[in-house]
C-alpha positions as CSV (number, residue, x, y, z in Angstrom):
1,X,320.1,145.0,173.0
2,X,320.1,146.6,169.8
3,X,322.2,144.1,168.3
4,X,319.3,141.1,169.2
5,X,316.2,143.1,168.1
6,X,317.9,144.3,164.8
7,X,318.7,140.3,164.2
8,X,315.5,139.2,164.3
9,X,313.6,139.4,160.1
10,X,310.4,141.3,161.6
11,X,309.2,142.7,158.5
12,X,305.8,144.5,158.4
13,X,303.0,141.7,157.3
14,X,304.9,138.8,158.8
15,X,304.7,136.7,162.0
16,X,306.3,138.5,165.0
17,X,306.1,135.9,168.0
18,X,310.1,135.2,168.2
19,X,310.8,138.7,168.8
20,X,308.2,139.6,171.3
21,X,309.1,136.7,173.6
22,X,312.8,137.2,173.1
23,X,311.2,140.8,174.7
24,X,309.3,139.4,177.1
25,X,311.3,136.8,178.6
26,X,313.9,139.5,179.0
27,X,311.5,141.7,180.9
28,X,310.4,138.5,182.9
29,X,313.7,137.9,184.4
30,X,314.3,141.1,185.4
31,X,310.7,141.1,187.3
32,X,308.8,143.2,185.2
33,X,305.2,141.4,184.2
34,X,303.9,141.7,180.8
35,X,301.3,140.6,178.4
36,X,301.5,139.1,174.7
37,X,298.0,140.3,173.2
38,X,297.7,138.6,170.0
39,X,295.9,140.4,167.5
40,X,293.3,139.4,164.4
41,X,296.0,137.8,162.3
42,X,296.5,134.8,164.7
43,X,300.5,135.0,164.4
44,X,301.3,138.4,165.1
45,X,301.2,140.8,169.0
46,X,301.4,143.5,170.4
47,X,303.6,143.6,173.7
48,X,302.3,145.7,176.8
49,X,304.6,145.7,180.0
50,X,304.0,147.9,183.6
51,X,306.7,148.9,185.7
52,X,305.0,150.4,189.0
53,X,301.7,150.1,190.0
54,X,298.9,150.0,187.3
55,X,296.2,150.9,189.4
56,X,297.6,154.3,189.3
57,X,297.6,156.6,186.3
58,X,301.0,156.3,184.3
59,X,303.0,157.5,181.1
60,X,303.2,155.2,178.0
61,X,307.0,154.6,176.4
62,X,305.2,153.7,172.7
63,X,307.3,151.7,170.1
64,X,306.6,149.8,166.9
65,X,308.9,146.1,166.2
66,X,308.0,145.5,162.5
67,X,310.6,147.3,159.8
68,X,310.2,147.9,155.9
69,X,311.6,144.9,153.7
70,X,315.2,145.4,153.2
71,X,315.7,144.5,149.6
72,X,317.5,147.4,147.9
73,X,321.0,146.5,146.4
74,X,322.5,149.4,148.1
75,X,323.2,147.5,151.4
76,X,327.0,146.7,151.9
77,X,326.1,143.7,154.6
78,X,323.7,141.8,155.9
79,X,320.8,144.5,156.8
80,X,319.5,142.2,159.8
81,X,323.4,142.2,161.5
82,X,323.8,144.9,163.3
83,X,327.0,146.7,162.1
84,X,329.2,149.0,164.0
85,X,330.7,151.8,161.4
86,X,332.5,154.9,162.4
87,X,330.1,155.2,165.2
88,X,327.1,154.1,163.2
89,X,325.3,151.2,164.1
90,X,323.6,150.4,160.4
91,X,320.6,147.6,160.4
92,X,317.3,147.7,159.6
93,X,315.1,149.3,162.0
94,X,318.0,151.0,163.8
95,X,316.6,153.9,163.3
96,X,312.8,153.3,162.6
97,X,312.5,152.8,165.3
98,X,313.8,149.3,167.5
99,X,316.6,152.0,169.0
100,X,313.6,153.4,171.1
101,X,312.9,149.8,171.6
102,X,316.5,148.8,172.7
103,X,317.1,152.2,174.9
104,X,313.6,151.3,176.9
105,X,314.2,147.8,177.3
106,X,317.9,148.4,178.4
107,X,316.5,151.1,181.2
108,X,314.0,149.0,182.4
109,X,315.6,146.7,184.8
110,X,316.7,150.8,186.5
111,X,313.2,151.6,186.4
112,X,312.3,148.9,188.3
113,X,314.4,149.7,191.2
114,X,313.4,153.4,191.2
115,X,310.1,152.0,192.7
116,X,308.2,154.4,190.8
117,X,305.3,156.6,192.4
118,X,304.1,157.2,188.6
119,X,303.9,154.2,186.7
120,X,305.4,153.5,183.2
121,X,303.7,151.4,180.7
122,X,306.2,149.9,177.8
123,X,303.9,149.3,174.8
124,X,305.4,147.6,171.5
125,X,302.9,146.9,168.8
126,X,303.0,145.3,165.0
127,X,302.3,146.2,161.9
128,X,302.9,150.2,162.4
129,X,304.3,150.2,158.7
130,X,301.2,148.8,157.2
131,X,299.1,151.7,158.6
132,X,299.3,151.1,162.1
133,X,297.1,148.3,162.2
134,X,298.6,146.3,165.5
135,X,298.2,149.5,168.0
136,X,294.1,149.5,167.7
137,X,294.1,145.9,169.6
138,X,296.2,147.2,172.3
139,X,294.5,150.2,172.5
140,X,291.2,148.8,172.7
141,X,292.3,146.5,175.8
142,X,294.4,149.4,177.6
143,X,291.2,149.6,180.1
144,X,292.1,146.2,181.3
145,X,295.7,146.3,181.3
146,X,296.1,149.8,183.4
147,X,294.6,153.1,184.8
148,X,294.0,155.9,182.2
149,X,297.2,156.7,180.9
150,X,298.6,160.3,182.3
151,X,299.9,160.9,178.4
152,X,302.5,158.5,175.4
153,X,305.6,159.2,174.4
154,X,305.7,157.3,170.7
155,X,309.2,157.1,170.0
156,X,309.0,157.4,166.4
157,X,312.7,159.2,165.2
158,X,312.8,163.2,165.9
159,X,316.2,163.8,167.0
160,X,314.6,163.5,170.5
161,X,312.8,167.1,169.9
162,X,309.0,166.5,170.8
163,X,306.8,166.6,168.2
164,X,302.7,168.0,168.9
165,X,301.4,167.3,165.4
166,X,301.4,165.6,162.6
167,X,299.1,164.2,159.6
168,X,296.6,161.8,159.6
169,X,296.1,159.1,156.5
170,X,293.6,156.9,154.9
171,X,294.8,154.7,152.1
172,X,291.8,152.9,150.1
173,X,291.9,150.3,147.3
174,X,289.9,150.0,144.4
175,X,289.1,146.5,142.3
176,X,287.3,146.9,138.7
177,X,286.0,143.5,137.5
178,X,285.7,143.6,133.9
179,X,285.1,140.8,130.9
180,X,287.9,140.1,128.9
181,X,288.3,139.2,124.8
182,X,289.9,140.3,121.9
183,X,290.7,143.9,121.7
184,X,289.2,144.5,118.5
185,X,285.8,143.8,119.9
186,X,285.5,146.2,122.3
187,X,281.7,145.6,122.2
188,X,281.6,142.0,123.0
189,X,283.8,142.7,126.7
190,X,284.0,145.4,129.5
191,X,287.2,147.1,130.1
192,X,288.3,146.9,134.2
193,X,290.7,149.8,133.7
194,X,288.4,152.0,131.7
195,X,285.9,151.2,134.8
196,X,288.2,152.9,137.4
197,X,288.7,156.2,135.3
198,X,285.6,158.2,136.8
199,X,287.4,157.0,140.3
200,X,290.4,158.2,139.0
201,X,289.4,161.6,137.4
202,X,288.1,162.3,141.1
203,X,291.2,161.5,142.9
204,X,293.2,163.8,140.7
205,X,290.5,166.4,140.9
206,X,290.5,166.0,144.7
207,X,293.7,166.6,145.2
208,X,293.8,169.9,143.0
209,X,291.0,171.1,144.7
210,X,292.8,170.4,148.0
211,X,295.8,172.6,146.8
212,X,294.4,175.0,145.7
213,X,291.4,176.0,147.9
214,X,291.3,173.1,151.0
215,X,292.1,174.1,154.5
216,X,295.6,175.0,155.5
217,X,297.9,174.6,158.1
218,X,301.6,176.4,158.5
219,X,303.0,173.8,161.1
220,X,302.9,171.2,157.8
221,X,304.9,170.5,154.9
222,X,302.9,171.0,152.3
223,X,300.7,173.1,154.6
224,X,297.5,171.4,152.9
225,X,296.0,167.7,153.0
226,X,297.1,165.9,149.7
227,X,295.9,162.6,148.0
228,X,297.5,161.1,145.1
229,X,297.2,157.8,143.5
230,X,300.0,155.7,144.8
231,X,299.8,152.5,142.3
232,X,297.7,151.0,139.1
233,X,298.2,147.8,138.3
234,X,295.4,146.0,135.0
235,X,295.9,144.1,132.1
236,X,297.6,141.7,130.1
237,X,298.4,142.3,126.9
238,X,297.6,145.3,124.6
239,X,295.1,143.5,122.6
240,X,293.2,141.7,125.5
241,X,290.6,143.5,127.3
242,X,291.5,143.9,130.5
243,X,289.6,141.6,133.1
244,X,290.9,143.0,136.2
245,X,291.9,146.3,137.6
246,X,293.5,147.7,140.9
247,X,294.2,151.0,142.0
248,X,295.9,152.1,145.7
249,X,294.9,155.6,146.8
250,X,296.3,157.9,149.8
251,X,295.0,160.6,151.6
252,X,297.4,162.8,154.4
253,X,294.8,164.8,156.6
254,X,296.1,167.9,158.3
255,X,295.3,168.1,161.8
256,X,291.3,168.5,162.1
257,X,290.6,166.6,159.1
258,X,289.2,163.2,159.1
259,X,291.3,161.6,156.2
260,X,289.1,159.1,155.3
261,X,286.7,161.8,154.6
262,X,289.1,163.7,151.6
263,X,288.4,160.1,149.5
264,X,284.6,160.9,149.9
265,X,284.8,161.9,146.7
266,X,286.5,159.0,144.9
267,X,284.3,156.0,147.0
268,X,281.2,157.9,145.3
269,X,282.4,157.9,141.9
270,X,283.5,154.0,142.8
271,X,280.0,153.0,143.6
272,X,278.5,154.8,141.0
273,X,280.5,152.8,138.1
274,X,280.8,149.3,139.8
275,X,284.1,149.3,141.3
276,X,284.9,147.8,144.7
277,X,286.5,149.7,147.4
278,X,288.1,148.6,150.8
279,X,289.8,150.3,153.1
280,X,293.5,149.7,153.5
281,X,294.7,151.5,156.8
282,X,293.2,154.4,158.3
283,X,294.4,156.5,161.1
284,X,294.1,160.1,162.7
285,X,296.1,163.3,162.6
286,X,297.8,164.6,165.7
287,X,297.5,167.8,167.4
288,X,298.2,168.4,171.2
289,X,298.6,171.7,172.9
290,X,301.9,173.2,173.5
291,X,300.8,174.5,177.0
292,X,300.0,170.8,178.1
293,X,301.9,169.3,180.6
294,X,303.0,166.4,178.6
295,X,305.2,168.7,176.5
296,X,306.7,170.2,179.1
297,X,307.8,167.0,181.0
298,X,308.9,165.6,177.3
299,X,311.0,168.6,177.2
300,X,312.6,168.5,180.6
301,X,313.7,165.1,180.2
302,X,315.2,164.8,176.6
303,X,316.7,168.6,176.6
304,X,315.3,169.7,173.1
305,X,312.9,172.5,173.0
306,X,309.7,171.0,171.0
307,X,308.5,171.2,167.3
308,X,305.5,172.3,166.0
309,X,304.5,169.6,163.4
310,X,306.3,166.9,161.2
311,X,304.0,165.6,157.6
312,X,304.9,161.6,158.2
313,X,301.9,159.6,160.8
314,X,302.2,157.3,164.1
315,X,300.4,155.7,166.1
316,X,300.5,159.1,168.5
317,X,297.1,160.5,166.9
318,X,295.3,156.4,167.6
319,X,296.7,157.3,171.3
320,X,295.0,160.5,171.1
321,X,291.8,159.1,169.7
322,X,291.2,157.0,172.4
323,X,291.9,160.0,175.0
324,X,295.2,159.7,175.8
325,X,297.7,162.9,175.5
326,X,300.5,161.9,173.0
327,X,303.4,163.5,172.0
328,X,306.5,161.7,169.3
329,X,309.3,161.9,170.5
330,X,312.5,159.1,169.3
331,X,316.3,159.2,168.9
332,X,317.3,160.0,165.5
333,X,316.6,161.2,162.0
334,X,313.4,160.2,160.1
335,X,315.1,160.7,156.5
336,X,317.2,157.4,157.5
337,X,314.2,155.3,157.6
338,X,312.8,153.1,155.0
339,X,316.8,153.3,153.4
340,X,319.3,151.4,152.4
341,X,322.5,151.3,155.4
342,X,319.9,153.0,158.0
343,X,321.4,153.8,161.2
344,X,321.5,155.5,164.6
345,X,324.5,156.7,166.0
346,X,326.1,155.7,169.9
347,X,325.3,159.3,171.0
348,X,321.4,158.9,169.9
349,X,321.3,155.8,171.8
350,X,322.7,156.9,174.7
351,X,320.7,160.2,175.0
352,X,317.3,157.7,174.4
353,X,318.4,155.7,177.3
354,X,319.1,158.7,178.9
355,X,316.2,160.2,178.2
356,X,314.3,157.2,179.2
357,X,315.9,156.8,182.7
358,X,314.8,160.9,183.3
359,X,311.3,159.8,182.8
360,X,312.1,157.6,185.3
361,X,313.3,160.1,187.8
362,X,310.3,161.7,186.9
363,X,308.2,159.8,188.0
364,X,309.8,158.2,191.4
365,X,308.6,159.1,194.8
């Protein structure tokens, strides 16, 4: 199962309909109804499935398709093959995160039979990697599709250890529109990238300020929300004032923060000067209790005592938005991600199928 999802080019941003049916047609023939929910784009879905009644609340097994381009040099094969190397199985995606994906899928067809009191929901979204912009259209149609969810389990990769927090981000764009000409009449145009400095300057103050003196929180690495300016891109030639000017700035909340509210700073200093902002992907920071019972069930059924926080974001803290107790919890390590000859090993597979079949048991009359 691994092997097929891995082959299929599902790169974040691009059309995802081949894989989805390949998903649901499998999870047709083995009796398991699901829905395709298209999203805004028109050519990309989200995939949610039921197995059990979905009258009665349930537990969600939560799983992104798309994957980061795979373009570095550094990949000995073909990144969308599925190699099998001294028990690593190297592809794109392996490990962030279509081996949750290929472990649920795989135990399905058992969940089935277990004729489950408690029902699980299987719900695959798009676009996670651009800042989890698929989930919110499933999310918003959950009261449709099912009962209130009992709690999520996103699968993102944690060595199977649940996870109760982690950051939130905002990511914003600014666009300075200037008038070009010749450099040595400065007075005759209007410089774009000069335009975005005061935006600029307040960023980089921002982020000081945040180190220095903004709220912290042990659980994170660094324990304090951060924003930096990501990427700057303006002009043409060094004696051509520039006409156009773009700048990509992030913001990672710690939990109780709204992120979009650290860039406050920087949108006002936008306006003030001209420049266009739009947001690029915002979502929340995570934090659930360790005394709920969602931890403790997460616990029982993949073995690891849980962690307190990770820094990287999911979809878990949109789940948790919308009222649903979410914990991350996935088979392997989160530094393979986004890397050149990513990979999960046999053993994290097999303890993610395993871990998924224990929900099951969990869950059965």
């Amino acid at each position: 199962m691994l092997a097929r999802l891995v082959g299929f080019d599902s790169v974040v941003g691009r059309p995802n309909l081949a894989l989805m049916n390949e998903i649901a047609d499998w999870l047709d023939g083995n009796g398991i109804p699901c829905r395709l929910l298209t999203g805004p784009e028109g050519d990309r879905v989200n995939l949610f499935a039921t197995i059990g009644d979905s009258a009665l609340p349930g537990y969600i097994l939560s799983g992104h398709v798309d994957v980061v381009p795979a373009t570095e040099p550094e990949w000995r094969a073909d990144p969308f093959l599925l190699r099998d190397c001294d028990d690593r199985l190297i592809g794109r995606g392996a490990c962030d995160m279509k081996g949750l994906v290929a472990a649920v899928l795989t135990a399905a067809p058992d969940l089935a039979a277990m004729s489950l009191a408690t029902p699980i929901h299987i719900a695959l979204s798009y676009d996670e990697e651009a800042g989890c912009k698929g989930v919110p259209h499933m999310i918003a149609a959950l009261p449709d599709l099912c009962a209130p969810p009992l709690g999520c389990i996103v699968g993102e990769p944690t060595g199977l250890a649940p996870v109760l927090a982690h950051k939130g981000k905002a990511a914003l764009e600014l666009c300075a529109t200037g008038v070009p000409g010749h450099s040595s009449r400065p007075d005759l145009g209007h410089n774009a990238i000069h335009a975005l400095l005061p935006a600029l300057v307040a960023a980089t103050t921002q982020a000081a300020t945040l180190q220095a003196s903004g709220p912290r929180d042990a659980r994170f690495a660094p324990p304090w929300s951060s924003l930096q300016i990501g990427t700057i891109e303006g002009g043409q030639a060094l004696n051509i004032i520039p006409e156009h000017a773009t700048a990509r700035i992030e913001a990672r909340a710690i939990a109780g923060t709204d992120p979009e509210s650290l860039l406050a700073p920087v949108l006002a200093a936008a306006e003030a000067h001209g420049v266009a902002a739009h947001w690029l992907s915002s979502y929340p920071p995570l934090a659930l209790d360790r005394d709920h019972p969602l931890v403790g069930l997460t616990q029982r059924i993949s073995g690891q005592e849980a962690l307190a926080a990770v820094s990287f974001g999911t979809e878990a803290g949109l789940f948790q938005q919308a009222g649903i107790p979410s914990v991350i919890c996935g088979p392997g390590d989160i530094a393979r991600a986004h890397r050149p000859e990513e990979y999960l090993t046999r053993n994290e597979l097999s303890a993610c199928y395993r871990m998924v079949l224990a929900l099951g048991q969990a869950c059965a009359p």
